[in-house]
C-alpha angles and dihedrals in degrees: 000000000000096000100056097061125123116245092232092067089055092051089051096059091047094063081053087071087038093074080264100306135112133214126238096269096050105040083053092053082056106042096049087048096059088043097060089039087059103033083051090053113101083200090049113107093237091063089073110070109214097047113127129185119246102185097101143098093266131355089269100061128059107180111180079230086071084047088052096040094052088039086054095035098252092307095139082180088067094073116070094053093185088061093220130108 
């Protein structure tokens, strides 16, 4: 039903009419959603204490840009899929 619709998902399709970007309010609505999705799962890695990550370039940084390079398998070309910019 319309109503029950979450209003990231609103904020998603609206970056579908923004050439595939977000601005600053909605990409914060989204982010924050995923991230309590993740932070309230028992599976979820954070939920472990003592987890670090180890994807970056030493054991003392962590950049998302380490997370979206092993995700893509290290295309960096992958990820800008509008391929401007």
């Amino acid at each position: 039903m319309v109503n029950d619709t979450p209003l990231w998902f609103y904020t998603l399709r609206e970056a579908e009419f923004n050439a595939g970007r977000m601005a600053a309010v909605g990409g914060r609505i989204v982010a924050e959603t995923f991230h309590r999705a993740i932070e309230g799962s028992s599976v979820s890695i954070i939920a472990e204490p003592t987890w670090r990550p180890t994807l970056g370039p030493d054991p003392d940084t962590f950049r998302m840009v380490d997370l979206l390079l092993f995700a893509f398998e290290g295309r960096a070309d992958l990820l800008n899929p509008l391929g401007n910019g």
